[in-house]
Each structure stands twice: as structure tokens, then as C-alpha cells.
C-alpha positions as CSV (number, residue, x, y, z in Angstrom):
1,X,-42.6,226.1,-43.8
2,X,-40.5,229.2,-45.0
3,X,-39.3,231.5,-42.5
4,X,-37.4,234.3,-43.0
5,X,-35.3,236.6,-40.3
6,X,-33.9,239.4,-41.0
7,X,-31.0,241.2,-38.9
8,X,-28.3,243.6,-39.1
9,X,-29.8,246.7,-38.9
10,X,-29.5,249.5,-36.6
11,X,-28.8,253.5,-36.2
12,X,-26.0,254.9,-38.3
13,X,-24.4,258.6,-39.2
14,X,-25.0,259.5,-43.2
15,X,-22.0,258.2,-45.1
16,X,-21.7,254.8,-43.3
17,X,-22.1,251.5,-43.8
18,X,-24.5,248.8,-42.9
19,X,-24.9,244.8,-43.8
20,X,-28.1,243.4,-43.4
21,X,-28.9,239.7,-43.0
22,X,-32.1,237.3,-44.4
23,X,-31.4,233.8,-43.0
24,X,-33.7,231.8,-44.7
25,X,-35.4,228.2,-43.6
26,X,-37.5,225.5,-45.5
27,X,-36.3,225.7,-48.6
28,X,-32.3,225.6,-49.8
29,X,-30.7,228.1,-52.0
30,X,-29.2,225.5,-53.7
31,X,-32.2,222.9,-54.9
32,X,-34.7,225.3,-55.4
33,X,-36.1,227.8,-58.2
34,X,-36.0,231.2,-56.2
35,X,-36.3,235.0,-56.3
36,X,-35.5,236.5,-53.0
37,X,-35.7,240.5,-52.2
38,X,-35.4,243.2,-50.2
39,X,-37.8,246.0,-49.8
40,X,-38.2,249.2,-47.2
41,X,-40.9,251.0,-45.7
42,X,-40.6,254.2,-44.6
43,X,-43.8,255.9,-42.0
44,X,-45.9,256.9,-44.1
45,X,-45.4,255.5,-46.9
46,X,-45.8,252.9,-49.5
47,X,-43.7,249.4,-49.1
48,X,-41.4,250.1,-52.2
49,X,-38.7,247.5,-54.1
50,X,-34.9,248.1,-53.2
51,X,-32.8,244.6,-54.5
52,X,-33.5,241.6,-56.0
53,X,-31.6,238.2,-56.7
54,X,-32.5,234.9,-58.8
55,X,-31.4,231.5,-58.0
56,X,-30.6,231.3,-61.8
57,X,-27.4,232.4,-62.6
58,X,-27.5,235.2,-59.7
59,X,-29.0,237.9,-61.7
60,X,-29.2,241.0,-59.5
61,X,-31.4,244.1,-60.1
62,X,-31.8,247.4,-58.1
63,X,-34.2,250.6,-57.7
64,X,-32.1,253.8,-58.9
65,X,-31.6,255.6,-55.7
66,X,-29.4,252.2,-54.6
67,X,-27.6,251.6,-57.5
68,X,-23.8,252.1,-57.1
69,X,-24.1,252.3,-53.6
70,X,-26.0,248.7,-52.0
71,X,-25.1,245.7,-52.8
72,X,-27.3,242.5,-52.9
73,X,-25.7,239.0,-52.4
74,X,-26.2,235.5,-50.8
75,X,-24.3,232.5,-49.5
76,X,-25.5,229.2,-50.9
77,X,-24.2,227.4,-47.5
78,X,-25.3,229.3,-45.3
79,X,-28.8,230.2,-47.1
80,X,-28.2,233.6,-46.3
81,X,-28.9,236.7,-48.3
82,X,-27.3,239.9,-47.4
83,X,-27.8,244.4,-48.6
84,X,-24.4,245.6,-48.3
85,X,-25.0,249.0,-48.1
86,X,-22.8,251.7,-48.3
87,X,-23.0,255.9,-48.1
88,X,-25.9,255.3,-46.7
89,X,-28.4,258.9,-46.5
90,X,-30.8,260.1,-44.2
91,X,-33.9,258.8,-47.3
92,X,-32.5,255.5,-46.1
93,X,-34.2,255.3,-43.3
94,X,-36.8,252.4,-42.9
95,X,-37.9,249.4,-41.8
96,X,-36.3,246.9,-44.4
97,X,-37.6,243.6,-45.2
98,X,-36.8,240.2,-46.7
99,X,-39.2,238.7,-49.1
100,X,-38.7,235.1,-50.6
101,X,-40.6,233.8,-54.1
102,X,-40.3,229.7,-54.1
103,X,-43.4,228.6,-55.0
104,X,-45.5,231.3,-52.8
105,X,-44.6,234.9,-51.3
106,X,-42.8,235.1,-48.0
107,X,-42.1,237.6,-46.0
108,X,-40.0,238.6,-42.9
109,X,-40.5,240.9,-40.0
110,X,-38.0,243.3,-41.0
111,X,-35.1,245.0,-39.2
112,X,-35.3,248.8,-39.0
113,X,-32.5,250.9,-40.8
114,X,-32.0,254.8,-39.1
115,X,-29.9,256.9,-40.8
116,X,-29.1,259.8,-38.8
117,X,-26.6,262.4,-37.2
């Protein structure tokens, strides 16, 4: 069974920094075929696409407003993914989750993100 938990996140001032976690269970980063992502939900609205990363070759994608400033990566040994993200902005602000495609869809619980002075 895949689980996913997600951690890392937590109330921060506009400009900083924040690394979230997705430690992943019942499937290995290394063996498997795998596209693993990171969305956020804000209140209110729709769950919407922030990061993505394929087991082939590590091929990394990003929705505009995160480009140049989050940072999507995993440890094979640790089957860990991690959003580095940096300057963070108030728009920030949401509940972010982990989502895992091996096979089926799975999703985490998510760990909220506040971005706020």
C-alpha cells in the first residue's frame, strides 16, 4: 500500500524560505516507473499543479508563478521528495500536498504553508 506524508511546512514572513518533505512508502524510488508531485490548495479555491518529477531521467516541470523561485527534488535512498522554496509571497499560502503516480494516484494529507507578516 502507498502512503505518502508530507511535512515541513509552517508560518513564514514574505521573502523566506521553506523545505517541504513527501516521505514515500510501498513502492521505491529506485525500482519503480513514477511521477510524483506537489500541488496547493488555497480556501476557496481549486486544487491547482505546482512541481512535478519523473523517475526517468529526473525531468522536473513547474507552474509559472514557481519557476525560478521552488525547487523540486528527491533522494533515491531515502524515498523522499522535497519543494525547496524560496522568496516565498503571501499567494503562497496553502495547504500543499504530495501526490504519487505508480501504477494508481496517491495522495497525502498535506502540510499547510502560511505566508505572512
Amino acid at each position: 500500500q502507498v502512503q505518502l506524508v508530507e511535512s515541513g511546512g509552517g508560518l513564514v514572513q514574505p521573502g523566506g524560505s521553506l523545505r517541504l518533505s513527501c516521505a514515500a512508502s510501498g513502492f521505491s524510488f529506485i525500482e519503480s516507473n513514477y511521477v510524483m508531485y506537489w500541488y496547493r490548495q488555497a480556501p476557496g479555491n481549486e486544487r491547482e499543479f505546482v512541481a512535478s518529477i519523473a523517475s526517468s531521467g529526473g525531468s522536473t516541470m513547474y507552474t509559472d508563478s514557481v519557476k525560478g523561485r521552488f525547487d523540486i527534488s528527491r533522494d533515491n535512498r531515502k524515498n523522499t521528495m522535497y519543494l525547496q522554496m524560496n522568496s516565498l509571497k503571501p499567494e503562497d499560502t496553502a495547504m500543499y500536498y504530495c501526490r504519487a503516480v505508480v501504477r494508481n494516484s496517491y495522495w497525502g494529507q498535506g502540510t499547510q504553508v502560511t505566508v505572512s507578516s
